[in-house]
FIKOLZA-1660 file (N, C-alpha, C; in steps of 0.1 Angstrom, whole numbers, plus 5000, padded with zeros to 4 digits):
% residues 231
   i   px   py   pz ch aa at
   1 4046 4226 0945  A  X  N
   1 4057 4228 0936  A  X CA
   1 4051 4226 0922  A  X  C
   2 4058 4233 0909  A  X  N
   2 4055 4229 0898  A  X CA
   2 4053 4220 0896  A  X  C
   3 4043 4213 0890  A  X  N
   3 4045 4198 0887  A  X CA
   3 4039 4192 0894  A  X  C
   4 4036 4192 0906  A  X  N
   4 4035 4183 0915  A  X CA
   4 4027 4172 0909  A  X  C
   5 4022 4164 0912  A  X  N
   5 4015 4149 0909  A  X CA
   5 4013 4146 0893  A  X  C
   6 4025 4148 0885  A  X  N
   6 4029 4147 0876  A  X CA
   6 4036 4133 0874  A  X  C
   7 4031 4123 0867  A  X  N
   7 4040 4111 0864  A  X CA
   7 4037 4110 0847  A  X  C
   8 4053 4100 0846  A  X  N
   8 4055 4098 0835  A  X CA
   8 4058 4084 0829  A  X  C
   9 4055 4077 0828  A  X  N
   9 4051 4065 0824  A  X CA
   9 4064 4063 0812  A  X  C
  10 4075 4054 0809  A  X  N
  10 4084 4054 0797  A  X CA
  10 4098 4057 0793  A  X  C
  11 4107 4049 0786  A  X  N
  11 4115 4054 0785  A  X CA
  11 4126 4046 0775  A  X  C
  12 4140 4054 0772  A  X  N
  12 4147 4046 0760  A  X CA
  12 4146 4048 0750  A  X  C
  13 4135 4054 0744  A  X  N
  13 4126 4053 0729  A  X CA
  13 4129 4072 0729  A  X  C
  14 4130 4080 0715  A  X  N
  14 4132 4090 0714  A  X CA
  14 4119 4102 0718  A  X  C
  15 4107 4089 0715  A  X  N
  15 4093 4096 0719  A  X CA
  15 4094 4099 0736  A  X  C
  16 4095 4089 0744  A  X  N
  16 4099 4090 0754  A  X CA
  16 4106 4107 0758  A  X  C
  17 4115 4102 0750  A  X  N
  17 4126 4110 0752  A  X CA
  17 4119 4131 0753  A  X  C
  18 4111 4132 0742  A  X  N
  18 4103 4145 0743  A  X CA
  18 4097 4148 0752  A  X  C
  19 4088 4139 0758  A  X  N
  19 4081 4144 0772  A  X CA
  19 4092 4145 0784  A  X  C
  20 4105 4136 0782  A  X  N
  20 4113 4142 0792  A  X CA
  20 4122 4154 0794  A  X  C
  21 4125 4159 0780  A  X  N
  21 4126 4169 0777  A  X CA
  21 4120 4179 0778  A  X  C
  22 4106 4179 0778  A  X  N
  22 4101 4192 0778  A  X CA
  22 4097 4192 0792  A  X  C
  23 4100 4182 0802  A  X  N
  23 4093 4182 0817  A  X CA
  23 4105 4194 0824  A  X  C
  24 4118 4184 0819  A  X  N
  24 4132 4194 0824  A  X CA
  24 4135 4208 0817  A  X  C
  25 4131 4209 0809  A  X  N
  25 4131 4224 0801  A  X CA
  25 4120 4235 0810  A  X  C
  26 4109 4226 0813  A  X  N
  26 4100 4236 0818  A  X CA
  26 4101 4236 0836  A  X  C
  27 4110 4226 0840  A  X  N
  27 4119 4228 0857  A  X CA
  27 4106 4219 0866  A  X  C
  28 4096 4208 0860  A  X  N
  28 4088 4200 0862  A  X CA
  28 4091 4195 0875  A  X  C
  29 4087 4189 0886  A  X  N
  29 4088 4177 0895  A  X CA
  29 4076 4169 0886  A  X  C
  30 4085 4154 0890  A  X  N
  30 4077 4146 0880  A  X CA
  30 4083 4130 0886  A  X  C
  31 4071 4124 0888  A  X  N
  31 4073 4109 0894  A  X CA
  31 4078 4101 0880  A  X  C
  32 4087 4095 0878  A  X  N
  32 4094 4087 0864  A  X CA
  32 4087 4069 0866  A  X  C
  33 4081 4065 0861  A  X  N
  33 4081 4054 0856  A  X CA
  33 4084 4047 0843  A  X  C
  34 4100 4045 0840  A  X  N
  34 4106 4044 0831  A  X CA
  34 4108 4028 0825  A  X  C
  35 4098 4025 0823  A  X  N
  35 4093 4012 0815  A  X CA
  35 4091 4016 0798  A  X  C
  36 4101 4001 0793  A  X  N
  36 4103 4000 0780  A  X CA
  36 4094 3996 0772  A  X  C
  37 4095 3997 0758  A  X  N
  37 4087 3997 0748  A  X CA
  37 4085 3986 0747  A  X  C
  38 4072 3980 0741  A  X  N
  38 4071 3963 0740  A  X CA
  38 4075 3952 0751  A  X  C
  39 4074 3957 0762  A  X  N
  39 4083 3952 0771  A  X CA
  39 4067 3943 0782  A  X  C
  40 4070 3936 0787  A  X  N
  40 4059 3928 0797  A  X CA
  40 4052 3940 0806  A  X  C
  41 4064 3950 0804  A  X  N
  41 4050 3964 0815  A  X CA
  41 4042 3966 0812  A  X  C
  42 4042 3966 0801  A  X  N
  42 4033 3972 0788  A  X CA
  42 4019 3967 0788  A  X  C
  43 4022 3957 0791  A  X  N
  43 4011 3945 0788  A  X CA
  43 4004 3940 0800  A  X  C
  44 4007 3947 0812  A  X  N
  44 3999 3948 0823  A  X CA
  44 3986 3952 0828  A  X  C
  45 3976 3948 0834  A  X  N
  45 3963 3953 0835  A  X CA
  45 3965 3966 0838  A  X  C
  46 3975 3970 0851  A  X  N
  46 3970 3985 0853  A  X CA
  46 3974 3991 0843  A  X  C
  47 3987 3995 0837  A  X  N
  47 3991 3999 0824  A  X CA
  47 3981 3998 0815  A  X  C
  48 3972 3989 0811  A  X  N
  48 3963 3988 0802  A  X CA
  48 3954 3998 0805  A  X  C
  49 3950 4004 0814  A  X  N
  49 3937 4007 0821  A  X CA
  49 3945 4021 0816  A  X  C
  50 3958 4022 0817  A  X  N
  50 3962 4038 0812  A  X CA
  50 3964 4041 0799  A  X  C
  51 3969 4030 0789  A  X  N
  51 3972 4035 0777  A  X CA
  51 3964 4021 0773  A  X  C
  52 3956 4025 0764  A  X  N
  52 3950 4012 0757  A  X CA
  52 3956 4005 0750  A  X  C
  53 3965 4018 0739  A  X  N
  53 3969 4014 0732  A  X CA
  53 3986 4005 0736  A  X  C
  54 3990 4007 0749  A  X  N
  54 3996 3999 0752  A  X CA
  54 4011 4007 0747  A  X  C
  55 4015 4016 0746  A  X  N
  55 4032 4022 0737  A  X CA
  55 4035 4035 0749  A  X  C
  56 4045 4037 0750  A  X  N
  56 4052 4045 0760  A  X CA
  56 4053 4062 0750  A  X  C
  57 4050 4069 0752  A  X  N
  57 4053 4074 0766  A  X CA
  57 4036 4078 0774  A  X  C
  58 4031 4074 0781  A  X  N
  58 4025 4082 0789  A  X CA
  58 4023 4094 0801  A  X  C
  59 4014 4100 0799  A  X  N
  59 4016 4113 0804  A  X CA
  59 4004 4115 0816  A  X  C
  60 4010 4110 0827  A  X  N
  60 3996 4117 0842  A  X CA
  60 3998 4125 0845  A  X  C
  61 3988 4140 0847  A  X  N
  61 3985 4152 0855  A  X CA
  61 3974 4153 0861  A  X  C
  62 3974 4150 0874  A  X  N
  62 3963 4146 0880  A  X CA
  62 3954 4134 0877  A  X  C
  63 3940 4141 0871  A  X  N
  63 3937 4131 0868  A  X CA
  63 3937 4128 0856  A  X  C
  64 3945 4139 0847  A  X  N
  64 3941 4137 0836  A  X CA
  64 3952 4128 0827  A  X  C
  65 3952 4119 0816  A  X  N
  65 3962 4109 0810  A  X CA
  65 3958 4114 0793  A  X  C
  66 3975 4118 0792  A  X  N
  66 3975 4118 0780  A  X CA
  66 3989 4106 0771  A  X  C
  67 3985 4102 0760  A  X  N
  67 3993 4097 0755  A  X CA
  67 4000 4092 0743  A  X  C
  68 4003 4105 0740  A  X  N
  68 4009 4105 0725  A  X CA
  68 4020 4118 0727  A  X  C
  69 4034 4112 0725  A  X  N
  69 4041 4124 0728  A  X CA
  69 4042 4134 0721  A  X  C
  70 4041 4140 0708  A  X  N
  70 4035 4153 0708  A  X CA
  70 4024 4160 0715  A  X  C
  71 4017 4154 0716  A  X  N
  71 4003 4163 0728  A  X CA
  71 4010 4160 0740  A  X  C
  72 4019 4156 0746  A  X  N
  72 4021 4159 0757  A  X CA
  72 4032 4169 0758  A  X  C
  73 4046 4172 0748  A  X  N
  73 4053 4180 0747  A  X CA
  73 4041 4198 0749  A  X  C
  74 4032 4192 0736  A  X  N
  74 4026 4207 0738  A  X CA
  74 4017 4212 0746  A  X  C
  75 4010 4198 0755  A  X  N
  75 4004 4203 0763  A  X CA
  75 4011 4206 0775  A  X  C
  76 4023 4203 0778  A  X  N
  76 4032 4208 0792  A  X CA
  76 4035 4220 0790  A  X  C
  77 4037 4225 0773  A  X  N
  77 4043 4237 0767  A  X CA
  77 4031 4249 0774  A  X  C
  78 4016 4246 0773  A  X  N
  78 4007 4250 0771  A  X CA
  78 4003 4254 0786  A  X  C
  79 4004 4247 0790  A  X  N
  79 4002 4244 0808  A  X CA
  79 4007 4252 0818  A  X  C
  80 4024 4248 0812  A  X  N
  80 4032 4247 0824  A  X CA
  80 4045 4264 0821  A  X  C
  81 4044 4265 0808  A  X  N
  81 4052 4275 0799  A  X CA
  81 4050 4290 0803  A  X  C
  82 4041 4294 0811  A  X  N
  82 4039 4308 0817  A  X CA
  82 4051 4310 0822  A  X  C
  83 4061 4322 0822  A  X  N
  83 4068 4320 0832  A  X CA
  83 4083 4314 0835  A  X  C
  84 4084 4305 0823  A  X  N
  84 4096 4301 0824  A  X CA
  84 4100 4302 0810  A  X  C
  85 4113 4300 0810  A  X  N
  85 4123 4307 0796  A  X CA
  85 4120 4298 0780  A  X  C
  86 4109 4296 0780  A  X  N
  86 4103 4290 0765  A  X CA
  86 4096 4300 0757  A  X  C
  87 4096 4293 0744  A  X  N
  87 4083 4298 0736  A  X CA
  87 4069 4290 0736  A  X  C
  88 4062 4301 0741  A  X  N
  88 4047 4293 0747  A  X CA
  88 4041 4307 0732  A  X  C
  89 4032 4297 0723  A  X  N
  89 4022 4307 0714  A  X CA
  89 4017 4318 0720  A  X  C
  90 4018 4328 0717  A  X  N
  90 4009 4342 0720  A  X CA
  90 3994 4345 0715  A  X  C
  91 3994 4339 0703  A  X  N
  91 3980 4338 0697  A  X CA
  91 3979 4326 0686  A  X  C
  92 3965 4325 0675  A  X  N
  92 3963 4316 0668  A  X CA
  92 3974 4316 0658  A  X  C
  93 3981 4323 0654  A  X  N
  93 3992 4330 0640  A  X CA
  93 4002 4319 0648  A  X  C
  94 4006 4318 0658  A  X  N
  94 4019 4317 0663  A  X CA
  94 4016 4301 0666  A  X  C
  95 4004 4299 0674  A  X  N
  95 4002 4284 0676  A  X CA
  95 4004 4274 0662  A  X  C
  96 3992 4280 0648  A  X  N
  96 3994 4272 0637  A  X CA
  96 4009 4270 0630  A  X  C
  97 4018 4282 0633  A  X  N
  97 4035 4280 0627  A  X CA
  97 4037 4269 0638  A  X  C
  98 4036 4268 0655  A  X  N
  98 4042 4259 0661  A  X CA
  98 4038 4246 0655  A  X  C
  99 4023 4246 0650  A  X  N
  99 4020 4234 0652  A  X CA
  99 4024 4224 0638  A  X  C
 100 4026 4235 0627  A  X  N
 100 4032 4231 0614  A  X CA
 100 4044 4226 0617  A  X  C
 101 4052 4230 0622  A  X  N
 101 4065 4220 0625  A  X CA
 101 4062 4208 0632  A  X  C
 102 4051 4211 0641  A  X  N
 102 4051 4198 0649  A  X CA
 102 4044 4188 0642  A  X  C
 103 4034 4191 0630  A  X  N
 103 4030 4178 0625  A  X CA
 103 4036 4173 0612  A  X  C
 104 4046 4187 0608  A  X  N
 104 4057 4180 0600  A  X CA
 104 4065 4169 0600  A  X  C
 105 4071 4174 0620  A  X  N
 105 4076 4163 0618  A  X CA
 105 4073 4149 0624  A  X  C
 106 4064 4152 0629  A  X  N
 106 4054 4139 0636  A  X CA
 106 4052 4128 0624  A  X  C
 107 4040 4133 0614  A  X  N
 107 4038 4129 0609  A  X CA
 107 4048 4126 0591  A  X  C
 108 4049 4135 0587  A  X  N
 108 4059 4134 0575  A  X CA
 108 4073 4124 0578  A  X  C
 109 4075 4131 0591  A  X  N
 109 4091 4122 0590  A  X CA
 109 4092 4111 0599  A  X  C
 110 4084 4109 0609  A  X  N
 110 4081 4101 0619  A  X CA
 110 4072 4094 0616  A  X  C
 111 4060 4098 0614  A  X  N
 111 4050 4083 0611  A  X CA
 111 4050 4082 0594  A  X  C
 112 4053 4092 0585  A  X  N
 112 4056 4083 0571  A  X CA
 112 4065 4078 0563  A  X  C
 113 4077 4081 0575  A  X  N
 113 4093 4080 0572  A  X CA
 113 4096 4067 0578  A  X  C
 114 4100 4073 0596  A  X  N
 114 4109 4069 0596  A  X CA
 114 4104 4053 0603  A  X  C
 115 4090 4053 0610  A  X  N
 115 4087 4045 0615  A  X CA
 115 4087 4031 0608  A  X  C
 116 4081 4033 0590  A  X  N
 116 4084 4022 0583  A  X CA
 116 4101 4015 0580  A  X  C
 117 4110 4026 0584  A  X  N
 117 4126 4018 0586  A  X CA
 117 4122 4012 0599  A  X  C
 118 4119 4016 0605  A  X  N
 118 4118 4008 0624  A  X CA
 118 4114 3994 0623  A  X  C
 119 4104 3997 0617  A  X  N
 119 4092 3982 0612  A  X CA
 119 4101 3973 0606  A  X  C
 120 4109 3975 0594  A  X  N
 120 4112 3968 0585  A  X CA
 120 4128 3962 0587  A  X  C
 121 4137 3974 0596  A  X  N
 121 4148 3970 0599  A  X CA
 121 4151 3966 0612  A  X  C
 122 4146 3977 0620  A  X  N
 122 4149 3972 0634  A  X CA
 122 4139 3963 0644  A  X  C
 123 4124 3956 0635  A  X  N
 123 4117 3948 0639  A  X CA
 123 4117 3939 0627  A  X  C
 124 4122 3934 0623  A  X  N
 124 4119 3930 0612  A  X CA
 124 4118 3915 0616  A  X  C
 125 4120 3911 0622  A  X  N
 125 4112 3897 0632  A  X CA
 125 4100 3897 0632  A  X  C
 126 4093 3907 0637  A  X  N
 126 4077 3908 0643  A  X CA
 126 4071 3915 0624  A  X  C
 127 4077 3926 0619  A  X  N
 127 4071 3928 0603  A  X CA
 127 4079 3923 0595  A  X  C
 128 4086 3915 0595  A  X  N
 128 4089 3915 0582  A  X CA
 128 4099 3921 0574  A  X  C
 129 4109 3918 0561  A  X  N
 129 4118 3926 0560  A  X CA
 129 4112 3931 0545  A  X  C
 130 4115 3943 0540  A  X  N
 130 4109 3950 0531  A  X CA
 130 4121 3961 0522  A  X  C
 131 4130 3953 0521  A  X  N
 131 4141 3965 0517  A  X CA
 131 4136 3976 0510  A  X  C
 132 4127 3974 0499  A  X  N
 132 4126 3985 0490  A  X CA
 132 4117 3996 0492  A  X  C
 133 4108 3994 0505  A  X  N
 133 4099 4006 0514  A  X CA
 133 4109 4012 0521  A  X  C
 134 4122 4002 0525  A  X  N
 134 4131 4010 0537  A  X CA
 134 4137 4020 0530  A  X  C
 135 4140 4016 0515  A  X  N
 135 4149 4025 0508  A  X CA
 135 4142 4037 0503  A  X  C
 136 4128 4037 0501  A  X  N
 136 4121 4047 0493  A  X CA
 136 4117 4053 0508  A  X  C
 137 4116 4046 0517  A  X  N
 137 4112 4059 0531  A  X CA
 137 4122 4065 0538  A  X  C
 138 4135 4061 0530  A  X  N
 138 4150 4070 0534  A  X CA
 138 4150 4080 0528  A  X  C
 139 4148 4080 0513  A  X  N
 139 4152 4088 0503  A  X CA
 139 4136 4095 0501  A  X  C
 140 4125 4096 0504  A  X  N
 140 4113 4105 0507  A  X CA
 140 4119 4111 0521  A  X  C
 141 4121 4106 0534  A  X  N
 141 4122 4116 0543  A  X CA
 141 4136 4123 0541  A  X  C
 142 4145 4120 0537  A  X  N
 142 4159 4134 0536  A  X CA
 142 4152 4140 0523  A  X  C
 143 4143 4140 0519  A  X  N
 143 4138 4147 0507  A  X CA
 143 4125 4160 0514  A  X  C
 144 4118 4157 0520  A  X  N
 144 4111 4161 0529  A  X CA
 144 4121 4168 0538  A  X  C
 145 4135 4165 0546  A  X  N
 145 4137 4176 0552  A  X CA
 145 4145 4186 0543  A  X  C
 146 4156 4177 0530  A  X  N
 146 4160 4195 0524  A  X CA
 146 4149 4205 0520  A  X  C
 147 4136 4200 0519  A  X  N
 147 4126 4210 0521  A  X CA
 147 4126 4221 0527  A  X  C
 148 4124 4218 0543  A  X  N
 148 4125 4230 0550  A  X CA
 148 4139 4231 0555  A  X  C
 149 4151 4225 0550  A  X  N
 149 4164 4230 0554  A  X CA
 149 4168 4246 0555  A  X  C
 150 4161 4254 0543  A  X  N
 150 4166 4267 0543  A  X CA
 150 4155 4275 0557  A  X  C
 151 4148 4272 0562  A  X  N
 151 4137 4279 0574  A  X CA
 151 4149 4270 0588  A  X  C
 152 4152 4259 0586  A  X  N
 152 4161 4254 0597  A  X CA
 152 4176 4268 0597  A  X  C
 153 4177 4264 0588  A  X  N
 153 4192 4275 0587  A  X CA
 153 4188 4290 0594  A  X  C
 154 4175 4290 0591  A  X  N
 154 4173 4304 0593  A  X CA
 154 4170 4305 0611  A  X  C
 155 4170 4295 0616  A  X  N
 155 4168 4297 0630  A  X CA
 155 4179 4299 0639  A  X  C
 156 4175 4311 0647  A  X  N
 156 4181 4318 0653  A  X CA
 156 4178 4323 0669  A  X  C
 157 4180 4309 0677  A  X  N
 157 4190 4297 0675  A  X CA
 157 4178 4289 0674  A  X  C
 158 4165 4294 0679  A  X  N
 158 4158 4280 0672  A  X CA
 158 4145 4284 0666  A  X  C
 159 4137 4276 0665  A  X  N
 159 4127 4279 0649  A  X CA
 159 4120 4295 0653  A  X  C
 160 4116 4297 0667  A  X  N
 160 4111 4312 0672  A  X CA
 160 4115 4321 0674  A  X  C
 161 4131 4321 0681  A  X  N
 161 4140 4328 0680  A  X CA
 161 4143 4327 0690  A  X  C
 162 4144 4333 0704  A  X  N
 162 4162 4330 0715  A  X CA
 162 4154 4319 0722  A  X  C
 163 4146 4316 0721  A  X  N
 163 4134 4307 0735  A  X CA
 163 4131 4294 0725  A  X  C
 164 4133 4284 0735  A  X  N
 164 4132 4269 0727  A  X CA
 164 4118 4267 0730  A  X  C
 165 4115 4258 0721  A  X  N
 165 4097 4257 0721  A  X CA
 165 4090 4244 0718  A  X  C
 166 4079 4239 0721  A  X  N
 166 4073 4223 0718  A  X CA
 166 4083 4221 0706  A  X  C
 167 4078 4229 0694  A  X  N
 167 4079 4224 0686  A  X CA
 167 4097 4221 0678  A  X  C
 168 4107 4233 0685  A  X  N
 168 4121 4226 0685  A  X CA
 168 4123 4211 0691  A  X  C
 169 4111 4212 0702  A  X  N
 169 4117 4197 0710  A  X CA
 169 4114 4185 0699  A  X  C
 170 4102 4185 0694  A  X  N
 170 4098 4176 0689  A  X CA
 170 4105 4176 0674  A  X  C
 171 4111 4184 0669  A  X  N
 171 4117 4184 0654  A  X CA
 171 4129 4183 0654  A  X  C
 172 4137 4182 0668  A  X  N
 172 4151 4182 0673  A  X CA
 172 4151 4165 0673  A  X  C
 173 4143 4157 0682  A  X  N
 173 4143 4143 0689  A  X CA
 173 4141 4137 0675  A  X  C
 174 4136 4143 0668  A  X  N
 174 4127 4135 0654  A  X CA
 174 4139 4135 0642  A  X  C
 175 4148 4143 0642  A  X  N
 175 4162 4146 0636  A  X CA
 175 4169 4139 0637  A  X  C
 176 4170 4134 0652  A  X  N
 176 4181 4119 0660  A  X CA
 176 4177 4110 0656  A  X  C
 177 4163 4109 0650  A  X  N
 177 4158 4094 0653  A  X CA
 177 4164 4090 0636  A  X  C
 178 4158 4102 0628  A  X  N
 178 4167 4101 0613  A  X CA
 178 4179 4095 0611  A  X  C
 179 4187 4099 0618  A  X  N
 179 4203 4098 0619  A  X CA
 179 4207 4083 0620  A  X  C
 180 4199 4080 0634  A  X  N
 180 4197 4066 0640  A  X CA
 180 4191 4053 0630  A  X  C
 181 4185 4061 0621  A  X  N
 181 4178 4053 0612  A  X CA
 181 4187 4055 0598  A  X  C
 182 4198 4058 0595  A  X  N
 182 4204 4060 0582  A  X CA
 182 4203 4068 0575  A  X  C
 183 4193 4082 0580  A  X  N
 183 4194 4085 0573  A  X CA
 183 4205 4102 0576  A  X  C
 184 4212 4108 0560  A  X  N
 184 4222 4117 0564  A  X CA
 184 4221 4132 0562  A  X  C
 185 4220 4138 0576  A  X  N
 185 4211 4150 0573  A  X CA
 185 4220 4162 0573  A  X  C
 186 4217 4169 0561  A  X  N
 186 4221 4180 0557  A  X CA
 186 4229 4190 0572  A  X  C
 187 4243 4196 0567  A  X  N
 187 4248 4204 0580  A  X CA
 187 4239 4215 0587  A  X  C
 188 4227 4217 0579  A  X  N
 188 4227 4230 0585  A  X CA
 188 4216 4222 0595  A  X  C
 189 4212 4212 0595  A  X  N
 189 4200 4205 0606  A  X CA
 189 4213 4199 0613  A  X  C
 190 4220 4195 0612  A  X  N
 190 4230 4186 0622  A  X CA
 190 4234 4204 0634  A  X  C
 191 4238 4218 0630  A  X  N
 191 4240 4227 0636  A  X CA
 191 4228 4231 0643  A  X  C
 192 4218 4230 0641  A  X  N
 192 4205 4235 0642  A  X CA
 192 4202 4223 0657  A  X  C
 193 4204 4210 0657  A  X  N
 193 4204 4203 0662  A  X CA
 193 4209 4201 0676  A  X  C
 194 4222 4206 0673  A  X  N
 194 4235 4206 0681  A  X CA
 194 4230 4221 0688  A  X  C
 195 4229 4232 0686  A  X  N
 195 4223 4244 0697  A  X CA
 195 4213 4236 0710  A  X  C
 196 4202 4226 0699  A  X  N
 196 4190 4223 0705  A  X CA
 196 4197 4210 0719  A  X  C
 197 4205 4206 0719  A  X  N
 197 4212 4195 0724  A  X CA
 197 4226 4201 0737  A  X  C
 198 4226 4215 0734  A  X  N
 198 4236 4217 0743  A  X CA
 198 4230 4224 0755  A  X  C
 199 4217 4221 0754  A  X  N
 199 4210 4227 0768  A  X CA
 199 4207 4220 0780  A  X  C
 200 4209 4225 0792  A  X  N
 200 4212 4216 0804  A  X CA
 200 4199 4206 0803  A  X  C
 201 4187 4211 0800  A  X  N
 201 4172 4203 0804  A  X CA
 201 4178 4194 0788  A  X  C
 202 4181 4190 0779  A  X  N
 202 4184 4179 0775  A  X CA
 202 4194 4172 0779  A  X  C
 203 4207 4174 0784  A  X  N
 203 4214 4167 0790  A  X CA
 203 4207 4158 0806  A  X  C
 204 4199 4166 0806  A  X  N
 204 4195 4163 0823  A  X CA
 204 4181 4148 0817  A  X  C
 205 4176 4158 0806  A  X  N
 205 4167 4143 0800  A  X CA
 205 4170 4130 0798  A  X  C
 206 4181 4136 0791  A  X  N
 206 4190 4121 0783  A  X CA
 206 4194 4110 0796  A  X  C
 207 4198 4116 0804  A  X  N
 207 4202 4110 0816  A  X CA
 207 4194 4105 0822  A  X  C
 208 4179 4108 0822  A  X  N
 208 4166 4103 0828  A  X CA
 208 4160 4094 0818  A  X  C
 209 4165 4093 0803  A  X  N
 209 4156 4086 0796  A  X CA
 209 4163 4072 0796  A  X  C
 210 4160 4066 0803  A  X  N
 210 4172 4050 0809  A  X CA
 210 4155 4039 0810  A  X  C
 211 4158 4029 0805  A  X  N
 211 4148 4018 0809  A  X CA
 211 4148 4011 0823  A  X  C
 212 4142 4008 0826  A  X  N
 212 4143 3999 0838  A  X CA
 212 4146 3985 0836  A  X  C
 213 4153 3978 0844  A  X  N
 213 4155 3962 0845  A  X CA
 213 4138 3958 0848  A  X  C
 214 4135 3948 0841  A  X  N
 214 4129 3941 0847  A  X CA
 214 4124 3926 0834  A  X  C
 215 4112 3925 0833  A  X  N
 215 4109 3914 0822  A  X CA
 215 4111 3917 0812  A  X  C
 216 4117 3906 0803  A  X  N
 216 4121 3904 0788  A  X CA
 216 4109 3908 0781  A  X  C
 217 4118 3917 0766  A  X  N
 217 4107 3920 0757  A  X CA
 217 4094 3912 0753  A  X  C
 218 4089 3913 0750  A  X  N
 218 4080 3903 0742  A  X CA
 218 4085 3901 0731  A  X  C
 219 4091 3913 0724  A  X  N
 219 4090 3911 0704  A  X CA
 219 4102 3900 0706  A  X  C
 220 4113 3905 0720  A  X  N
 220 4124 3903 0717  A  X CA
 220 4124 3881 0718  A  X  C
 221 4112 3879 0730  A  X  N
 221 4110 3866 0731  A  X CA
 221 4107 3854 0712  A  X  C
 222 4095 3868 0706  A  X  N
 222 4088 3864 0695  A  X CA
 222 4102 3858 0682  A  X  C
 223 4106 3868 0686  A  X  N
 223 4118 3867 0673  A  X CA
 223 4128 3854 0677  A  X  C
 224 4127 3851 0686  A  X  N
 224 4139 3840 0692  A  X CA
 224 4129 3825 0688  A  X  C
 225 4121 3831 0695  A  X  N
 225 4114 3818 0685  A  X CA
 225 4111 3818 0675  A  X  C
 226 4109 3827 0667  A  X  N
 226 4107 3825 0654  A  X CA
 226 4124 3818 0646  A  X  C
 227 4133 3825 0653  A  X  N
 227 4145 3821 0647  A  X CA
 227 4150 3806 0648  A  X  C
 228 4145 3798 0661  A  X  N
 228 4142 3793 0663  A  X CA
 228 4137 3777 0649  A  X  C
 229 4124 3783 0649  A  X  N
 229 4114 3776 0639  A  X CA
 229 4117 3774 0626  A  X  C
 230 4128 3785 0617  A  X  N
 230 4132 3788 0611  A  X CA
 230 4141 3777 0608  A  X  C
 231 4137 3768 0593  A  X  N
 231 4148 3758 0589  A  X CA
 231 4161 3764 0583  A  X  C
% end
């Protein structure tokens, strides 16, 4: 079957959330090991031996392990995308437009946005609190997206045209994380969003992207004692 000996390592987290996405978009069988971020799985020898760097989501196909959820979005796209109702690049013209969005938003709004709010607000036990990076990395990334708001507007229904593609997955999930993080995004990306969200393989994701019970956080241990210590 498609997919076969496909596992996925992750879950909860919006990164997560793209490789699940794009496994159900492309009609994947896929073994789920949905262990949380920072979480005692994490920090386990075999887990170590798969991700060094120790952060979800991981990606096994056979033998091969990949782990960073953009290269796994695009390499399922890449892979697995023959044949089923996506946009898979046709040549080098088409890959570098996919790939421009995808390190738009990876990197611009995700690793120089929004992650420094994550750090500062929603970890802010383990880094530290930093209002005035949180506020200048709100107001840089909604600045960064009315950038390309008018190429969002123009999609019809999504950035390629009728067929969803890596790079909607990854600029769609990276939109929610915005929102989640305060910041307030122009209508025509909240519409643009909402097309990308009313399709069965994300509803079927969302529903798969669930943590598992099992050991307490670490950060979440760290901060209790730190509050703790705290006169």
């Amino acid at each position: 079957m498609a997919g076969a000996g496909i596992t996925l390592w992750g879950g909860g987290t919006s990164r997560a959330m793209r490789a699940l996405w794009a496994l159900h978009e492309l009609g994947l069988d896929y073994d789920h090991k949905p262990i949380g971020a920072r979480t005692a799985e994490t920090l386990t020898d075999d887990y170590g031996h798969l991700n060094a760097k120790r952060k979800i989501p991981t990606l096994i196909d056979g033998e091969f392990v990949l782990t960073e959820s953009g290269a796994i979005v695009n390499y399922l796209f890449s892979s697995y995308g023959a044949g089923a109702d996506v946009f898979v690049p046709a040549n080098p013209s088409e890959q570098a437009a996919s790939d421009e969005w995808c390190y738009f938003a990876l990197m611009e709004l995700d690793g120089q946005c929004l992650y420094v709010i994550r750090r500062h607000e929603g970890l802010s036990g383990i880094y530290g609190e930093a209002p005035q990076a949180v506020a200048s990395a709100r107001e840089y990334c909604l600045k960064q997206i009315n950038a390309v708001v008018p190429r969002i507007a123009a999609a019809d229904p999504y950035l390629f045209g009728d067929r969803i593609g890596a790079a909607d997955i990854i600029l769609a999930t990276t939109l929610t994380m915005a929102t989640t993080f305060g910041v307030t995004l122009p209508a025509e990306c909240l519409t643009y969003r909402a097309r990308a969200f009313d399709r069965p393989a994300y509803v079927a994701a969302t529903a798969a992207n669930t943590v598992a019970s099992g050991p307490s956080r670490p950060d979440n241990d760290l901060n209790a004692r730190r509050r703790r210590s705290t006169p």
